[in-house]
Structure formats: structure tokens, C-alpha cells
VMD Tcl script that draws the C-alpha trace (Angstrom):
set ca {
  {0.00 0.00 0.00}
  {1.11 3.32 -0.84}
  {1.19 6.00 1.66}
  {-0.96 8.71 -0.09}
  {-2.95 10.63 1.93}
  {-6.33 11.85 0.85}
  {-7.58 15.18 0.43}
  {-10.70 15.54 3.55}
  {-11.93 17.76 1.00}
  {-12.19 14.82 -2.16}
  {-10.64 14.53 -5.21}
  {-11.12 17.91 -6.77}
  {-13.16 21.14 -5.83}
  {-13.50 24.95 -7.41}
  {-11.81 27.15 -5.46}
  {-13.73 30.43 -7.11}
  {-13.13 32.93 -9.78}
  {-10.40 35.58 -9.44}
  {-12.42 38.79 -11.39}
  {-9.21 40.82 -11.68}
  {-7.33 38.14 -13.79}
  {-10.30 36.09 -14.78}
  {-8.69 33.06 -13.89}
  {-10.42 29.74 -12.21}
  {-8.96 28.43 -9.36}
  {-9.46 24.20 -8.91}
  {-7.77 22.10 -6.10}
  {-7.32 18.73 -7.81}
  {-6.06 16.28 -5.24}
  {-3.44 18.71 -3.18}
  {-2.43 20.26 -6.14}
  {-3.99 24.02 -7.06}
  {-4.66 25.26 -10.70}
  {-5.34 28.22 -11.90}
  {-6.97 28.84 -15.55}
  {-8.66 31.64 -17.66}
  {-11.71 29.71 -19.29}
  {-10.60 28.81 -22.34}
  {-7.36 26.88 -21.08}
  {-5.01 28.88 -22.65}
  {-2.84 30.63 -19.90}
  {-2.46 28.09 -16.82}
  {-0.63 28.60 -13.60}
  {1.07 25.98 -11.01}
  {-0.42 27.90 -7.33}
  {1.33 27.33 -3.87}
  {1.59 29.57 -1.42}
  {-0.34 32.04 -3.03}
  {2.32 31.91 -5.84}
  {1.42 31.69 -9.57}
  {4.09 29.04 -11.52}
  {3.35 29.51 -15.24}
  {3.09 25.93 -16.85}
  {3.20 25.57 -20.97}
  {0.24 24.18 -21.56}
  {0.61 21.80 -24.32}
  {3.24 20.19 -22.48}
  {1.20 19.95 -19.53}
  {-1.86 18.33 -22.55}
  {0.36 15.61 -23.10}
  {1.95 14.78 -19.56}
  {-1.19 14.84 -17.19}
  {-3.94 14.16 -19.79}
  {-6.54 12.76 -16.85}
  {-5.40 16.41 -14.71}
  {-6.36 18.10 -17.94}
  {-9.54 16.84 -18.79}
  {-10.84 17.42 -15.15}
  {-9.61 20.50 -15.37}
  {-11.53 21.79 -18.54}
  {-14.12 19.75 -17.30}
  {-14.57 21.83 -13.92}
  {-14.11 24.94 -15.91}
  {-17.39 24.51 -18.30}
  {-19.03 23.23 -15.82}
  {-18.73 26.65 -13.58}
  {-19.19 28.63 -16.58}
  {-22.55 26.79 -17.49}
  {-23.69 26.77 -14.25}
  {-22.81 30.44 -13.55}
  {-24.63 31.08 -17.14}
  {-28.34 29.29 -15.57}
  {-27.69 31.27 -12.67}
  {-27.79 34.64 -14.54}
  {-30.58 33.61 -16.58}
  {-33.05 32.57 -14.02}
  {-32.00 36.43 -13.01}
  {-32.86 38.07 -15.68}
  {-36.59 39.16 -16.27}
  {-36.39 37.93 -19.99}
  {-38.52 34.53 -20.55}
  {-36.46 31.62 -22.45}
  {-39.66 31.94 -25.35}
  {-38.14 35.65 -26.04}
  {-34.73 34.69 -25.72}
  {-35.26 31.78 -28.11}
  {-37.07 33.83 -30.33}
  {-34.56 36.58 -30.50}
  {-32.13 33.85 -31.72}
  {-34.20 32.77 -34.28}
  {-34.86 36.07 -35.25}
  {-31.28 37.08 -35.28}
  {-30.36 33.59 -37.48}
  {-29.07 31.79 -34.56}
  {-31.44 28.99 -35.24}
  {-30.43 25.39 -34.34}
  {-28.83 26.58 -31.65}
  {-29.03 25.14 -28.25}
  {-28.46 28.69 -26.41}
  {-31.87 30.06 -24.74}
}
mol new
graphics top color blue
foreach p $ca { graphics top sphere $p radius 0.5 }
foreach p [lrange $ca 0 end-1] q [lrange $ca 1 end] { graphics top cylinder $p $q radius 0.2 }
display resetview
């Protein structure tokens, strides 16, 4: 048996959204990430210190840590996006037929 110790926390968890850098901030085991949305900048944290990683080296060496990463990522985004919609005062039959209106027709966004 190996001697890894387990996050109390699980696996992975979001950490939040820095609004000054616009960068997402997941814990995945003890390690921290930090991310802007579309995965194109990403940072090594510790210590409140931001390590910059290349990222298609990082693609190709922790494919799993990747793919949980992204994955965490659009999942905040989407649910952050159904959060501002139940907001807004606009029904989903206007939105949807603004989008048609406008061409965008197919499309899955309401």
C-alpha cells in the first residue's frame, strides 16, 4: 500500500473565480490550478504563488489532470450562465425567439 494521503476535502473542488485576472482556481487532489476559461494561460499555485506551466506540455503529460480541469471549468461557466438567466426578467420563449430572429437557429443557447 502506498502511503498517499487523501484530500478531507475529495478529489477535486472549485476554489472560485479571481475577477481581476479572470482566472479559475481548482484544487485537484493537493495540487492548485489556476486557468482563464478557455485553457489557454495556466498557472502551477502554492503559497499564493502563480508558476506559469506551458500548456501543451502539460496536454500531453497529465492528460486525466487536464480533462478534469476543462471539465470543472465549463461546468462553472454553465452553471454560472443558468444562474444569470433565471435572473434576468427575460422569458427563455423571447430569448429563443430573439435567436431565431437574429439567425441563430439550431442553436441550443436560450
Amino acid at each position: 500500500m502506498s502511503n498517499f494521503k487523501k484530500h478531507p476535502d475529495g478529489y477535486k473542488s472549485y476554489l472560485g473565480l479571481d475577477r481581476l485576472t479572470s482566472l479559475y482556481s481548482i484544487r485537484i487532489g493537493w495540487q492548485v490550478y489556476a486557468s482563464n476559461a478557455n485553457g489557454s494561460v495556466l498557472y502551477k499555485v502554492k503559497d499564493e504563488v502563480k508558476t506559469p506551466l506551458d500548456v501543451e506540455k502539460f496536454k500531453t503529460e497529465y492528460p486525466k489532470v487536464w480533462d478534469l480541469l476543462t471539465q470543472e471549468i465549463d461546468f462553472q461557466r454553465r452553471k454560472q450562465l443558468a444562474i444569470k438567466l433565471l435572473e434576468t426578467n427575460i422569458s427563455l420563449q423571447d430569448r429563443k425567439a430573439y435567436m431565431q430572429k437574429r439567425g441563430f437557429t439550431g442553436s441550443r443557447k436560450g
